[in-house]
C-alpha positions as CSV (number, residue, x, y, z in Angstrom):
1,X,373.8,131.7,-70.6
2,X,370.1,130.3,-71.8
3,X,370.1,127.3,-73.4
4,X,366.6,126.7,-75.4
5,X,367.4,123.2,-76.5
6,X,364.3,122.5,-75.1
7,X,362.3,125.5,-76.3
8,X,359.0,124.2,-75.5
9,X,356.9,127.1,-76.7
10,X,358.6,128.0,-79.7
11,X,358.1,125.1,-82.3
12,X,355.8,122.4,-82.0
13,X,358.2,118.9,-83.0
14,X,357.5,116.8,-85.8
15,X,355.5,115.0,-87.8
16,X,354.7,111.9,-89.9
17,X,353.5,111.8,-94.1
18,X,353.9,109.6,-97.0
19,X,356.9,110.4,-98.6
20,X,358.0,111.1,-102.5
21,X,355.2,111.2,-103.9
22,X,352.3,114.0,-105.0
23,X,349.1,113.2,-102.4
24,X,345.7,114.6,-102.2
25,X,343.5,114.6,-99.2
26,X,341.0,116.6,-97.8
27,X,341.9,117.8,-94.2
28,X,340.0,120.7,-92.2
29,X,337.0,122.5,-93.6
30,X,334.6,125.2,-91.3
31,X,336.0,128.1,-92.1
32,X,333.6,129.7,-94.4
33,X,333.9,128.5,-97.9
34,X,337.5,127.5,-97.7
35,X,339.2,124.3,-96.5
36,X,342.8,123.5,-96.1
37,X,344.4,120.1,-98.4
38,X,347.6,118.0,-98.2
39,X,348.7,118.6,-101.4
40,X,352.2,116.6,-101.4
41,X,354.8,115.0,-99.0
42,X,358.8,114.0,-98.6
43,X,360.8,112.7,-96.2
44,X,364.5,114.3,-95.7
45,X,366.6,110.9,-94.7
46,X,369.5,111.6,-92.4
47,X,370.9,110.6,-89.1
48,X,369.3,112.9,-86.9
49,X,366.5,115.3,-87.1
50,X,366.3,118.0,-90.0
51,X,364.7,121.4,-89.9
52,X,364.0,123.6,-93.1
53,X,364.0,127.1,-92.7
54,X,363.4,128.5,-96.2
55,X,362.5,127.8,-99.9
56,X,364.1,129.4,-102.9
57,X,361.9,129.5,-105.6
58,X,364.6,130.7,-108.2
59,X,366.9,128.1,-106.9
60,X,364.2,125.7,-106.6
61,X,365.8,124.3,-103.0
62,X,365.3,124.4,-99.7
63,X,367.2,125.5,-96.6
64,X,367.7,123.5,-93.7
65,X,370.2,122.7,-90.7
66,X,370.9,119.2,-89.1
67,X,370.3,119.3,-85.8
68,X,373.4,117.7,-83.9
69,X,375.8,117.5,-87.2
70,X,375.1,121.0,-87.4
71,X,375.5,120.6,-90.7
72,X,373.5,123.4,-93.7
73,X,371.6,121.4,-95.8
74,X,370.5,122.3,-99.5
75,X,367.1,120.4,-99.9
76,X,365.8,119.2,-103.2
77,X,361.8,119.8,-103.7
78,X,361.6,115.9,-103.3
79,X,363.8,115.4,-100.1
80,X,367.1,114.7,-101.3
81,X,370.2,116.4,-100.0
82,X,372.0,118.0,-102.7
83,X,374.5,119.8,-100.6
84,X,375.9,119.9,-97.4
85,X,378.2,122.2,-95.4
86,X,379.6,122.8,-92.2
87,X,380.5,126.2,-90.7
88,X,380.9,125.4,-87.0
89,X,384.4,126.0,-86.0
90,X,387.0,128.7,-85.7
91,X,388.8,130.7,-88.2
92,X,388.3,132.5,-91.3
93,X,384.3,131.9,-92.8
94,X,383.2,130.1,-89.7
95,X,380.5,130.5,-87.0
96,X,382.3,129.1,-84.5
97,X,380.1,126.6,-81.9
98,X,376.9,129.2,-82.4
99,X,374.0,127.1,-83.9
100,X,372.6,130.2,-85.4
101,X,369.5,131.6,-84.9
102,X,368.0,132.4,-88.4
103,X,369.1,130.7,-91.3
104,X,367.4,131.7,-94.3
105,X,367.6,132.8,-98.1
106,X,368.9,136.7,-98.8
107,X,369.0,139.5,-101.6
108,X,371.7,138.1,-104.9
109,X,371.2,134.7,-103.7
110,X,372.7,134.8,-100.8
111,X,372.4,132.5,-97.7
112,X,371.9,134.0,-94.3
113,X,372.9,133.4,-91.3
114,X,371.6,135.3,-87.9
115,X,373.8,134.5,-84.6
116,X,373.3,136.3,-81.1
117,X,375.7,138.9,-81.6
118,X,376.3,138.8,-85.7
119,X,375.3,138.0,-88.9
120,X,376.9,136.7,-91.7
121,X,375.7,136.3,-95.1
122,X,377.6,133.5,-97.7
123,X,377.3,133.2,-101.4
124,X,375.8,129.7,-103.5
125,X,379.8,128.1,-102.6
126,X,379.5,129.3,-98.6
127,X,382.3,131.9,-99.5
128,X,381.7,134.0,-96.3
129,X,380.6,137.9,-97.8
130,X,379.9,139.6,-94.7
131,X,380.2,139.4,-91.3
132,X,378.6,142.6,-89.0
133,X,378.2,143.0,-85.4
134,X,374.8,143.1,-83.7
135,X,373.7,144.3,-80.3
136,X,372.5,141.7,-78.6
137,X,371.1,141.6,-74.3
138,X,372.4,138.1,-73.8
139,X,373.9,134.8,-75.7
140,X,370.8,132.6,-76.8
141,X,371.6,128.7,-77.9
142,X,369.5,127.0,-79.3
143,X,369.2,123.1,-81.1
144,X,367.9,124.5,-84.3
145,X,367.5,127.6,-86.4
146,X,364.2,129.4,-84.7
147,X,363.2,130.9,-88.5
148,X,364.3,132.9,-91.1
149,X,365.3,136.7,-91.0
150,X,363.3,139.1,-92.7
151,X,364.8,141.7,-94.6
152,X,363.4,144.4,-97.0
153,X,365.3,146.2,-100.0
154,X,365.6,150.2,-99.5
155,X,368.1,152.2,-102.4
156,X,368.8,148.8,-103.6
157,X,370.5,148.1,-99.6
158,X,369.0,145.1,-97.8
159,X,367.3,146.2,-94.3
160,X,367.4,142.9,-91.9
161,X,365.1,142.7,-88.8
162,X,367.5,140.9,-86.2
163,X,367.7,140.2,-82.9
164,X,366.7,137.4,-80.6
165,X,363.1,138.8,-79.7
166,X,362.7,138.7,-83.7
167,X,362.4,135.0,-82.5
168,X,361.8,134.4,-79.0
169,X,359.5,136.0,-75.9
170,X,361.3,139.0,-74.6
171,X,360.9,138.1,-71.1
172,X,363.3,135.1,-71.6
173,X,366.0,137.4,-72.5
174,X,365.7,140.0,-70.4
175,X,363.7,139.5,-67.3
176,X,362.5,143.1,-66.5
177,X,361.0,146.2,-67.3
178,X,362.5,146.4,-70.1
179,X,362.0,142.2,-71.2
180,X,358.0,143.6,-70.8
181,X,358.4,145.8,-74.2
182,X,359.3,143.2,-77.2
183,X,358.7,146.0,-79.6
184,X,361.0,148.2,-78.4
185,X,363.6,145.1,-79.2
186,X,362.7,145.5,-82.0
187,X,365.9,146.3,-84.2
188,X,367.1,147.3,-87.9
189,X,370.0,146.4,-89.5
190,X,371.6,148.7,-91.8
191,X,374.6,146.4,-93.1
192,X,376.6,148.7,-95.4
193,X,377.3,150.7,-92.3
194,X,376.6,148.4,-89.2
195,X,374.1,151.1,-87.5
196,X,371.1,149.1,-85.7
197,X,368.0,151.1,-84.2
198,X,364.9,149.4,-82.4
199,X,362.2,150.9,-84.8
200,X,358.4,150.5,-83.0
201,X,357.6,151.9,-79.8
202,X,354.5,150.6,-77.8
203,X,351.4,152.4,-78.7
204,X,350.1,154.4,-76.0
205,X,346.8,152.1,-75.3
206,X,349.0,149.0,-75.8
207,X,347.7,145.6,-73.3
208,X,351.8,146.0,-72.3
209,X,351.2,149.2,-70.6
210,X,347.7,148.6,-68.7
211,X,349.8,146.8,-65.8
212,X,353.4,147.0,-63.8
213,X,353.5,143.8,-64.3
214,X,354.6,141.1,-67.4
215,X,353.0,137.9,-69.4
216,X,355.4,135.6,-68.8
217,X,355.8,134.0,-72.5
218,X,353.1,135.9,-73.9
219,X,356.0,138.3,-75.1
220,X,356.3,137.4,-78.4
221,X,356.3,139.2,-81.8
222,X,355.1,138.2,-85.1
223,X,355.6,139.2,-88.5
224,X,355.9,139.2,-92.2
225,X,356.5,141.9,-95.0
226,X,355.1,142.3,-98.0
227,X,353.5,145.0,-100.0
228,X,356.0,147.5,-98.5
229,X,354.5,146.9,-95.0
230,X,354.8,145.5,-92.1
231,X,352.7,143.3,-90.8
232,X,353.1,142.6,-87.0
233,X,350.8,140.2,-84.6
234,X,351.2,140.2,-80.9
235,X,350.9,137.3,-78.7
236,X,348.2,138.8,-77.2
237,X,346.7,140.4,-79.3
238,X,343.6,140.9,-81.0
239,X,344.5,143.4,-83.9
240,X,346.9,142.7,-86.8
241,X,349.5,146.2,-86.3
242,X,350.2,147.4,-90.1
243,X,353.7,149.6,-90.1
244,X,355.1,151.8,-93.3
245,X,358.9,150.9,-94.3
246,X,360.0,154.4,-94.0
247,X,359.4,155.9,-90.7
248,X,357.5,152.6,-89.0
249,X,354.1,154.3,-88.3
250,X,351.9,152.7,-87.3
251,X,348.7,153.0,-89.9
252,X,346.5,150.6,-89.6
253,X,344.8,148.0,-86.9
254,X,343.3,144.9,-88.2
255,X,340.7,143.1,-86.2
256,X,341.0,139.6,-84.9
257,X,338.5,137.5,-83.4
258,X,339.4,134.7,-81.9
259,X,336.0,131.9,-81.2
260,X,338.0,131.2,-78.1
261,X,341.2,132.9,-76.2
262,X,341.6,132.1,-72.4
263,X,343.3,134.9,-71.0
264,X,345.2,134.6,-66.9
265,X,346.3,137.5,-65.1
266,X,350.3,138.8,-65.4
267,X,352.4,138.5,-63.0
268,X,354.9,140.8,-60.7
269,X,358.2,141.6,-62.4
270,X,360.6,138.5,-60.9
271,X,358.0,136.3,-60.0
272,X,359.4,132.5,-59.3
273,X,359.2,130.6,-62.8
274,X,358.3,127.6,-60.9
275,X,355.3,129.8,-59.4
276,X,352.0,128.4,-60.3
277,X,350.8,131.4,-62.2
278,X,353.6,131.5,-64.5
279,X,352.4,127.8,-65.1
280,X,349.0,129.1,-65.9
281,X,350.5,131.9,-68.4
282,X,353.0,129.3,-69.8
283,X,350.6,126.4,-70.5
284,X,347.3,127.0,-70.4
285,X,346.7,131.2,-72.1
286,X,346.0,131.5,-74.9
287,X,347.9,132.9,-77.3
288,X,348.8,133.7,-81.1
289,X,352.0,131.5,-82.3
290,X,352.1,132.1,-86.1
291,X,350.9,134.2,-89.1
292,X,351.5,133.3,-92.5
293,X,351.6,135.3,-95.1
294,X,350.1,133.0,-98.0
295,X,349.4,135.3,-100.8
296,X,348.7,139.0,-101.8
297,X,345.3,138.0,-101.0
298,X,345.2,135.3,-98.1
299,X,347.0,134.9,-94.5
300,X,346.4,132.4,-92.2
301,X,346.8,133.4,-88.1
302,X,347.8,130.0,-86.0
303,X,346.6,130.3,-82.3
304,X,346.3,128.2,-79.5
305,X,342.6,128.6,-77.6
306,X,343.8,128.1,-73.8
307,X,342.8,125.6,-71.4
308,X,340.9,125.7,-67.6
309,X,342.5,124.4,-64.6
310,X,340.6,121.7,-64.7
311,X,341.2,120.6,-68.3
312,X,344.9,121.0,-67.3
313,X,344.4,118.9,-64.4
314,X,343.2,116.1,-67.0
315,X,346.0,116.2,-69.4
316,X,348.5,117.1,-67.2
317,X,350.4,113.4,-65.9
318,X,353.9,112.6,-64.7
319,X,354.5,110.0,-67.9
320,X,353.0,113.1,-69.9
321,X,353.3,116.2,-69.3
322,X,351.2,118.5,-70.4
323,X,352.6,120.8,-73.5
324,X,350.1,123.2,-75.2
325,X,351.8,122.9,-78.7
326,X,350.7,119.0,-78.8
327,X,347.0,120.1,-77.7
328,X,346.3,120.1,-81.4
329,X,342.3,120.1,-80.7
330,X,343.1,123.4,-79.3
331,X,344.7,125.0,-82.0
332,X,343.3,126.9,-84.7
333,X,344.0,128.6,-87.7
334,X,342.0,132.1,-88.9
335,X,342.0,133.0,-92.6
336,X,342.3,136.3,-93.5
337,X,341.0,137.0,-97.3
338,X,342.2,141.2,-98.6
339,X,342.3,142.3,-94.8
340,X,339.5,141.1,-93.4
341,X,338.9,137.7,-91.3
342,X,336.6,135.0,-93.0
343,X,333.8,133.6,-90.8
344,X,334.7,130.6,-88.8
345,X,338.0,128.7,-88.3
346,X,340.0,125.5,-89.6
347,X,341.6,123.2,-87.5
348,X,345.2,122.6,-87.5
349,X,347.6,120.2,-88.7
350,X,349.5,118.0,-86.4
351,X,352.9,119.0,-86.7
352,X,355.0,121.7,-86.8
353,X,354.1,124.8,-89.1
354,X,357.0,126.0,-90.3
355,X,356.4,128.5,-93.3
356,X,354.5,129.8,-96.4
357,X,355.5,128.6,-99.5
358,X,353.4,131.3,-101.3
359,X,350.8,130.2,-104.0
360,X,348.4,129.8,-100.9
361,X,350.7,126.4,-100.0
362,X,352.3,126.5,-96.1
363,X,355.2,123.8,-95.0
364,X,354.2,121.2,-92.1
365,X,357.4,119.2,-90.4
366,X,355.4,116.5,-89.8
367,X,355.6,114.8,-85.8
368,X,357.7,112.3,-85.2
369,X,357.3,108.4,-84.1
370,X,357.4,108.7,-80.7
371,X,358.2,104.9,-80.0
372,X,361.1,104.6,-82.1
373,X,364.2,106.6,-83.1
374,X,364.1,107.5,-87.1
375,X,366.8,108.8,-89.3
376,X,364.0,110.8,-91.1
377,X,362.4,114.0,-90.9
378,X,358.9,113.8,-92.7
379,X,357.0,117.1,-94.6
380,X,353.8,117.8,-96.2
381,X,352.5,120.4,-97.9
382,X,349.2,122.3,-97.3
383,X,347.4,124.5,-99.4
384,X,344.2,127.0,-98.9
385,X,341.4,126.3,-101.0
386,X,338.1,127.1,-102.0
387,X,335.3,124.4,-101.2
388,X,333.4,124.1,-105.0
């Protein structure tokens, strides 16, 4: 059984703000004509960290899960916990000891929740409506929800993407030929009948199938909808893939140019993790880790630049160890205005980017002290603008 409690890679820990009130201050700006502004903060208090997951604009709350509790949290758009719930456990309406993988907001207002081998979907009172079966390689804990799951409406039915490598590198799950191709785990959920079918081969000239061998977690997918598309980014890739909703063709590659992206050579199919060139793939490549969908008319791609060996060498130290997703000097963002990349790049916040909140505004859990122990989790709000 894999336990990502301490999933590295995956999502960057948290973050510090002013809290309550409406803030304005000007943060990154060399990306052509546009820079990105803290807009607003809050602070969530509770004993031990919180993570949101989603925002419901009709509802006008958030989503989020209490890491140890395990508790749901409703979130007011100032902090506050309006409701809280606990589904661990067995019996009827439960998840039993599963902290689930995607929590998120669904079709009629429902909340939803993605496990390893189901998903469940409760109404505004956590009344439990549905509970289906999913195919799933392995069980995958983890300490908090890793995101939301996306669905899509088809004859007025839901269609959820599910499955772990919606979230995670394939190569953690299955550690093979077959952990090499994260599209092809790539799976749709039909939930009035239960079917599942992975939906997006590899393209023929895909990086995946120049070499026998695998990017150790470089495997990952992602993705948004919108526009009755889908929108999928690679790890390693330098093309945003555009798929139709009806038979998942691809139709359409959009160029990305990164201004830096170290790339390291793959390794042989069950090479040692503790190998040193699985250190070089897992630290120091570069890689893509987010893309937001802020707007019909902007996006914003999150990537880490890659270090040398011998920048690696300086950061690295046994009272620190080196972890790419606090090298915030090497992380970027690239804004994408109608399909095509804008010249030039912002820098990042520090902090975990969680999500877009639409209306060209993205969610930032905001790091954490790191001297002492706080019963609050701190956010800020970001937003795209144009320079005047």
């Amino acid at each position: 059984m894999i336990n990502f409690k301490y999933g590295y890679y995956l999502l960057a820990l948290l973050l510090l703000a002013a809290c309550g009130k409406s803030e304005e201050s000007k943060h990154f700006s060399n990306a052509s004509g546009y820079e990105l502004i803290k807009v607003d903060s809050y602070q969530v208090d509770n004993l031990t960290r919180v993570r949101i997951t989603d925002f419901s604009e009709t509802e006008n709350i958030y989503l989020g899960y209490s890491e140890a509790e395990n508790d749901v949290l409703e979130i007011s758009p100032e902090g506050n916990i309006i409701k809280r719930v606990n589904l661990s456990g067995d019996g009827p309406g439960k998840l039993g000891n599963w902290v689930p993988l995607g929590l998120s907001f669904g079709p009629e207002q429902k909340r939803v929740f993605q496990l390893p081998f189901q998903l469940a979907t409760y109404n505004q009172n956590y009344e439990q409506v549905e509970n289906i079966r999913l195919q799933s390689p392995l069980p995958v804990r983890a300490s908090n929800p890793l995101g939301k799951t996306a669905y899509f409406m088809e004859d007025g039915n839901p269609r959820y993407l599910v499955g772990p490598t919606t979230f995670l590198s394939a190569h953690l799950l299955i550690y093979d030929e077959v952990g090499r191709d994260t599209l092809q785990n790539f799976s749709l959920l039909y939930p009035e009948s239960g079917e599942m079918k992975s939906i997006i081969p590899y393209e023929a000239d895909s990086y995946f199938k120049k070499t026998p061998n695998i990017y150790t977690n470089l495997m990952a997918k992602l993705f948004f909808i919108a526009n009755d598309k889908l929108y999928v980014l690679q790890g390693l890739s330098e093309s945003i893939q555009v798929y139709d909703l009806k038979q998942f063709n691809l139709i359409e590659n959009i160029p990305l140019t990164h201004s830096e992206f170290l790339k390291y050579d793959p390794v042989p199919i069950g090479t040692s993790f503790d190998d040193p060139r699985n250190k070089q793939l897992n630290s120091m490549a570069g890689r893509n880790l987010r893309i937001f969908d802020l707007n019909d008319e902007f996006w914003l791609v999150r990537y880490y630049q890659g270090i040398t060996n011998s920048e690696f060498e300086l950061r690295d130290s046994e009272e620190k160890p080196f972890r790419f997703v606090d090298a915030y000097d090497k992380i970027k963002l690239i804004v994408f205005k109608n399909g095509e990349q804008i010249p030039g790049e912002l820098d990042a916040p520090s902090g975990t980017m969680l999500f877009s909140l639409g209306k060209n505004k993205v969610l930032v859990e905001e790091k954490p002290s790191e001297d002492i122990e706080e019963e609050v989790t701190r956010y800020s709000i970001y937003e795209l603008r144009a320079i005047n």
